[in-house]
N, C-alpha and C positions, 0 to 999 in steps of 0.2 A: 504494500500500500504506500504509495507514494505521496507525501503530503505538499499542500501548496500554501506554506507557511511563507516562503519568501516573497511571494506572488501575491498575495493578500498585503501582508505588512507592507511594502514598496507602496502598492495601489494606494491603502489607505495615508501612506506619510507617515508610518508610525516609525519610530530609532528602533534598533536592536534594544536600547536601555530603554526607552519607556514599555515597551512593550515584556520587557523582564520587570519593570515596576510592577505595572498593572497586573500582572498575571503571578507573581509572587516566583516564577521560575531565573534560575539562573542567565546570564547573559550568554556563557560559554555553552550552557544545554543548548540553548534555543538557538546558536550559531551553529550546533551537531544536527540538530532538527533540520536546519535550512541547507544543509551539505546531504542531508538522505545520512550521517552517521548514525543516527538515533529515531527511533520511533515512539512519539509520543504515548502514553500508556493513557487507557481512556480518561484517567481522571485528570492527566496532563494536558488532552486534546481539550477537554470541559475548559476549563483555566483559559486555556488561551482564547480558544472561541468566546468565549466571555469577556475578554480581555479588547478582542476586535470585534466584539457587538456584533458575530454573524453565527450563522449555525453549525454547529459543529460538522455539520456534511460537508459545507463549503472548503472546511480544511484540506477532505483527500480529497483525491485525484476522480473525476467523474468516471473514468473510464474502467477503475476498478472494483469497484461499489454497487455495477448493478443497477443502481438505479438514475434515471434521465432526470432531469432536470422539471419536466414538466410530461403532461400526459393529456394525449391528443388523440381521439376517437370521434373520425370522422361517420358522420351516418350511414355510409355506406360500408362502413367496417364495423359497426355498433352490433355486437352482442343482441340478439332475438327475444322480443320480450319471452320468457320463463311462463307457459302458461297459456300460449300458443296467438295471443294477441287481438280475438277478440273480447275474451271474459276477464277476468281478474291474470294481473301479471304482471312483471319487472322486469331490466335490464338495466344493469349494473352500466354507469356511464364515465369507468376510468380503467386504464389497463395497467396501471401500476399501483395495487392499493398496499404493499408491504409497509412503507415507514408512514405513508400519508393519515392526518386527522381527519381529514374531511370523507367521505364516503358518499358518491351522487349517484343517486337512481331514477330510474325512469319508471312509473309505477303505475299500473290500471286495477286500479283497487277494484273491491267484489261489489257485489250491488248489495248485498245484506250482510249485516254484523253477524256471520256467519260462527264465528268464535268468539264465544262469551267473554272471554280472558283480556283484558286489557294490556296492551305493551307499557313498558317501563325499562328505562336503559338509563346507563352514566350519559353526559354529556346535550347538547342541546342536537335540535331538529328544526329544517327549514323546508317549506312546502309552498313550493309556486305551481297554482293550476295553471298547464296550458292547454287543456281540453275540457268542456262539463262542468259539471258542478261535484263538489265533494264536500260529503259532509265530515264532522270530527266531534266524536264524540271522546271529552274530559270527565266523563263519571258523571259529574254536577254539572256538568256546560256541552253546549252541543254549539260546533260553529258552523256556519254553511258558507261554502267560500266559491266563487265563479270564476271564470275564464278569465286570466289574469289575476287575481290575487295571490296574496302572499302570505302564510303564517309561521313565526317561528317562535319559540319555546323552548321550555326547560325538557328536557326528553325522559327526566326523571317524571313529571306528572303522568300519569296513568292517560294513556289514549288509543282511539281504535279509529280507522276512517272506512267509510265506503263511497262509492260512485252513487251519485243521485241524479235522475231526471233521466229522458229517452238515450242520452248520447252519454256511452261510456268514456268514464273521466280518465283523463291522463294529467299525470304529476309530475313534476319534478321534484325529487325527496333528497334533501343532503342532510346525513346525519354527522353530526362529530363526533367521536368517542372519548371524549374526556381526558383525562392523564393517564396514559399508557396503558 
C-alpha cells in the first residue's frame, strides 16, 4: 500500500514540522513515510489524516484499495428492480457499497401493509417520490406524500410504506447506517 502522504502535504502547504506538530508524530517518521520506508500503522494513518483534515482513504494510493472514488450507475446498467417491476420491488442504485454510508435504492413499494412489523434501523432515511403517491405509516402518524416530494427522518422511529392510488409508486430510498 502505497501512501500519498507527500502528495497531500505539498498540495495542502503544510512543512514536514507542522504537520509533525499537528499530528503528534515525529519529523524523521513522517520523512520515512514520505520515502515509502515506513508504513503508517492504522492508528498513525488516523493522526495524520486528522492532522490534514481529509479522510483517511485519501492517504493511500487509489489504485490499491479497491475502491473508486465515486460510483456511477448509468440506467442502462442499473440492477433490475428485485420483484420483477410491476408489483412491489427495488434496485439497489450504487455499485460500490463496501466503505460507503449512504445506501440508495430504487423502491416500488407493495400496495398493502402487507407485514404487520414495522422497520427500525441505526441511522436516518430519505424518501423522494418520483412516481405515485406513497403513503408512510409512523405507528401514530400516517404521511401521504406525491410525485415529487421528499421525507426524511430518524430511521430509528418505527415505519412501514406502501404505494397508494391507480399508479404504482416509485421511490427513491437512501438510507445511512449510522456509525459503522
Amino acid at each position: 500500500m502505497s501512501i500519498r502522504l507527500k502528495l497531500l502535504r505539498k498540495k495542502l502547504g503544510i512543512t514536514l514540522e507542522l504537520l509533525a506538530d499537528k499530528s503528534g508524530l515525529t519529523k524523521s517518521y513522517l520523512s520515512k513515510v514520505e520515502r515509502g520506508l515506513n508504513t503508517p500503522s492504522i492508528a498513525a494513518a488516523l493522526k495524520l489524516a486528522r492532522a490534514l483534515n481529509v479522510n483517511v482513504e485519501e492517504l493511500f494510493d487509489g489504485e490499491h484499495d479497491g475502491q473508486a472514488r465515486y460510483s456511477l450507475v448509468r440506467r442502462s446498467e442499473r440492477q433490475a428492480l428485485v420483484g420483477g417491476g410491476e408489483g412491489p420491488g427495488y434496485a439497489v442504485l450504487t455499485s460500490q457499497v463496501g466503505q460507503r454510508n449512504l445506501l440508495p435504492f430504487l423502491i416500488q413499494p407493495p400496495t398493502e401493509f402487507s407485514d404487520p412489523t414495522f422497520k427500525e434501523h441505526e441511522g436516518e432515511e430519505f424518501l423522494f417520490v418520483h412516481e405515485g403517491q406513497v403513503e408512510v405509516d409512523f405507528m401514530s402518524e400516517r404521511v401521504l406524500l406525491e410525485a415529487g416530494d421528499a421525507l426524511h427522518f430518524n430511521a430509528q422511529t418505527p415505519h412501514r410504506l406502501r404505494s397508494v392510488g391507480e399508479r404504482q409508486a416509485q421511490l427513491l430510498v437512501v438510507v445511512q447506517g449510522g456509525e459503522g
